[in-house]
C-alpha positions as CSV (number, residue, x, y, z in Angstrom):
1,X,0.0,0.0,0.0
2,X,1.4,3.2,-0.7
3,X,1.1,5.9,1.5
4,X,-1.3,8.7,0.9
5,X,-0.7,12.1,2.6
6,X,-0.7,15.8,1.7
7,X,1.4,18.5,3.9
8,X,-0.2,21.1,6.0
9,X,1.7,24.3,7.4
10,X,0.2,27.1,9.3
11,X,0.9,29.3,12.0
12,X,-1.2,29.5,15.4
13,X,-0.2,32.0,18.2
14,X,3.2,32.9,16.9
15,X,4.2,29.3,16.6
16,X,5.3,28.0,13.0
17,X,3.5,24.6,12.2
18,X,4.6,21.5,9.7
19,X,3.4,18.5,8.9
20,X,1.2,15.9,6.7
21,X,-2.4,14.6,7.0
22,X,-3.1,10.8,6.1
23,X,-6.5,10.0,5.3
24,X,-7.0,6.9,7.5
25,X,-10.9,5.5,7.6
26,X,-13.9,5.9,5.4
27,X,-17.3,5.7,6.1
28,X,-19.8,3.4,4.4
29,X,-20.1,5.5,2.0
30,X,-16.6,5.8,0.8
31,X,-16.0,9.5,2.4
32,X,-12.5,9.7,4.6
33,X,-13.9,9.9,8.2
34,X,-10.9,9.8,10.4
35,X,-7.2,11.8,9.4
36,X,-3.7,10.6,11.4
37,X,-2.3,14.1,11.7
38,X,1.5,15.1,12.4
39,X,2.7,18.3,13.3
40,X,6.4,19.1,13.9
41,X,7.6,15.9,13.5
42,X,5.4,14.9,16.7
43,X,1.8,12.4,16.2
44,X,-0.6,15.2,16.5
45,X,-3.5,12.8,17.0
46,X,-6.7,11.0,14.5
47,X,-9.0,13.8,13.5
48,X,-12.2,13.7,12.4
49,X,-15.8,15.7,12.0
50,X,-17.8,16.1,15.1
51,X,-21.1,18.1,13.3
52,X,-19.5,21.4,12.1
53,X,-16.7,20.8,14.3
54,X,-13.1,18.9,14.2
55,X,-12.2,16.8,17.2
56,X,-9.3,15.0,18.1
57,X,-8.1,11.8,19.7
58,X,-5.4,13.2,22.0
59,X,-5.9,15.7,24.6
60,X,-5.0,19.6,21.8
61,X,-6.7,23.1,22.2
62,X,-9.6,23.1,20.9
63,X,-8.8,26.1,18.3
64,X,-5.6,24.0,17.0
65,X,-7.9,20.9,16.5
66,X,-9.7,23.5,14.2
67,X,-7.1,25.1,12.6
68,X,-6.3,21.5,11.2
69,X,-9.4,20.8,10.4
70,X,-9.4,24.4,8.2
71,X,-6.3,22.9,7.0
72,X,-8.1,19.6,6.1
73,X,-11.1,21.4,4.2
74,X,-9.0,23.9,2.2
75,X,-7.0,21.0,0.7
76,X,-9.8,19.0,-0.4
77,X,-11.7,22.7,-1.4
78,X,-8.7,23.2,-3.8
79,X,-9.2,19.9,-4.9
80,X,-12.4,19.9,-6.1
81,X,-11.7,23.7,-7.9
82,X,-8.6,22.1,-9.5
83,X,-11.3,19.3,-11.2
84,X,-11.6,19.3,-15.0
85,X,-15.9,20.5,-15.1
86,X,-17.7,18.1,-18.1
């Protein structure tokens, strides 16, 4: 299996952040439900969609979880502009 990430870099309270988001589970419908997220070479946690909100497994801020999560949308928004429209 080859892996499947994409990088993520943002900055939250002064502090310069790196690292790669792997979609991990799917739903029954074939969406990704759960992301293994790491940040600064250090396991950031599993994220996933809790309503209109991100959580994570391991104990973050709440307002990094989302910044990740923002992080998360904007790469698959991109995606989806980037599409070839029939």
């Amino acid at each position: 299996m080859t892996e499947n990430f994409f990088p993520v870099s943002f900055t939250y309270h002064g502090v310069a952040y790196e690292g790669r988001v792997s979609p991990e589970h799917t739903d029954d419908q074939g969406n990704t439900s759960s992301y293994h997220v790491v940040l600064n070479n250090v396991f950031f946690g599993y994220m996933s969609r809790n309503g209109r909100h991100w959580q994570v497994s391991e104990q973050r801020p709440a307002e990094l979880a989302e910044m990740v999560g923002f992080c998360i949308d904007n790469y698959y928004e991109k995606l989806l502009q980037d599409e070839p429209h029939q």
